[in-house]
PLY file of the C-alpha trace (Angstrom):
ply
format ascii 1.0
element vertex 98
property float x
property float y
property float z
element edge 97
property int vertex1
property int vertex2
end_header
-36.67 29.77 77.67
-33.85 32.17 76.87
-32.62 30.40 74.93
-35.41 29.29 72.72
-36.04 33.29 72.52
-32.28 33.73 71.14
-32.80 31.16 68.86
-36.17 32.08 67.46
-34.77 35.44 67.02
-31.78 33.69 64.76
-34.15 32.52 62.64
-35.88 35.76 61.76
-35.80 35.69 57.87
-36.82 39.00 56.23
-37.66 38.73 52.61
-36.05 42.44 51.75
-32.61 41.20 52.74
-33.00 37.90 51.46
-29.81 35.77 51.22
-28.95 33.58 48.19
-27.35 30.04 48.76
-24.68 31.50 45.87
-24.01 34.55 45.10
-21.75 33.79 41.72
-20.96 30.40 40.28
-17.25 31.14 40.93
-14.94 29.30 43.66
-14.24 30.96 46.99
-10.61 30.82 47.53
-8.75 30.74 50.96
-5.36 29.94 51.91
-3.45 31.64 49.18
-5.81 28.90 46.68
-4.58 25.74 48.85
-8.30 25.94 50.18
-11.08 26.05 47.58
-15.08 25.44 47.69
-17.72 26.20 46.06
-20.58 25.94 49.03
-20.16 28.94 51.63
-23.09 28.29 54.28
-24.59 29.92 57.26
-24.45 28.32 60.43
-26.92 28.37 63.64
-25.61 26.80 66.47
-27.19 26.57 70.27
-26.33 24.33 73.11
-28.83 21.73 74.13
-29.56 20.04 77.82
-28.79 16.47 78.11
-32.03 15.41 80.87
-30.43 12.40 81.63
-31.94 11.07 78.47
-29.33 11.75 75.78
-30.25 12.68 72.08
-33.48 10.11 72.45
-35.33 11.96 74.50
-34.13 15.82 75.25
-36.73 18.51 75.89
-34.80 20.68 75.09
-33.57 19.18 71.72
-37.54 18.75 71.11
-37.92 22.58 71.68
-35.29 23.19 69.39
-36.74 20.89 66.68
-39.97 22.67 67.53
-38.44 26.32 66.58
-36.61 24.73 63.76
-39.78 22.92 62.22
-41.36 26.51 62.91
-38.49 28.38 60.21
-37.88 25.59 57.93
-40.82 26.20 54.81
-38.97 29.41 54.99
-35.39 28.33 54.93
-35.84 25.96 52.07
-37.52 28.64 50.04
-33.97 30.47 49.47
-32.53 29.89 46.10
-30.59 26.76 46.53
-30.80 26.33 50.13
-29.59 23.08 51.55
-30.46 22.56 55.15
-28.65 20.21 57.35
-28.68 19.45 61.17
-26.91 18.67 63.25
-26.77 16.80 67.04
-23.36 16.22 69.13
-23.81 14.25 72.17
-20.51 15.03 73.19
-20.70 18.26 73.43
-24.35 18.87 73.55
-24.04 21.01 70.30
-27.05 21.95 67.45
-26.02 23.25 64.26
-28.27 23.89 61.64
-26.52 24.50 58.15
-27.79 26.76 55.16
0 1
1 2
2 3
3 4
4 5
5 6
6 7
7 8
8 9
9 10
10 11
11 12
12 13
13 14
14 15
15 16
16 17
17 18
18 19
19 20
20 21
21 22
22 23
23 24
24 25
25 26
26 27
27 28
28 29
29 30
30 31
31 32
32 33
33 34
34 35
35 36
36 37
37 38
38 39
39 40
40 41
41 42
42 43
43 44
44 45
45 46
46 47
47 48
48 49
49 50
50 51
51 52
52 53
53 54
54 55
55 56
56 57
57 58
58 59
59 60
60 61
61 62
62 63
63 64
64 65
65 66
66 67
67 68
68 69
69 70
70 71
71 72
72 73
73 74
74 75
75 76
76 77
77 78
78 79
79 80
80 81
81 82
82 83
83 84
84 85
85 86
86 87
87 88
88 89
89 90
90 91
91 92
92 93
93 94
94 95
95 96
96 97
């Protein structure tokens, strides 16, 4: 349950220090301009139990959805928030992408 505790906690959104999916319209450069985007995203990322059941059937991954579902009205309420997830069976990895 630690975990599910850390993770709640990640998801705290406050509405006074509310982040904006873009900031300014202009390209982030990196690499001395050999790297350039235009998407700079926040990341969550936990590690998940495999219970012998893989990705089909993880409690854990279920109590992760569970917090997730829980912070998700909230997440797509940020000014052009995009939210992706996701699963690795390899390395029992969850990321969840603003």
């Amino acid at each position: 349950m630690l975990l599910l505790s850390s993770l709640s906690n990640a998801f705290s959104i406050s509405s006074a220090g509310r982040p904006s999916a873009r900031s300014s319209p202009m390209m982030a450069e990196m690499a001395n301009g050999k790297m350039l985007f235009d998407n700079v995203a926040r990341e969550w990322r936990c590690k998940w139990q495999d219970d012998g059941g893989g990705k089909a059937s993880s409690a854990t991954l279920v109590a992760i959805a569970d917090v997730v579902d829980e912070f998700l009205p909230q997440l797509k309420a940020l000014d052009g928030a995009v939210v992706n997830r996701a699963v690795c069976g390899g390395g029992l990895d969850f990321k969840l992408c603003t």
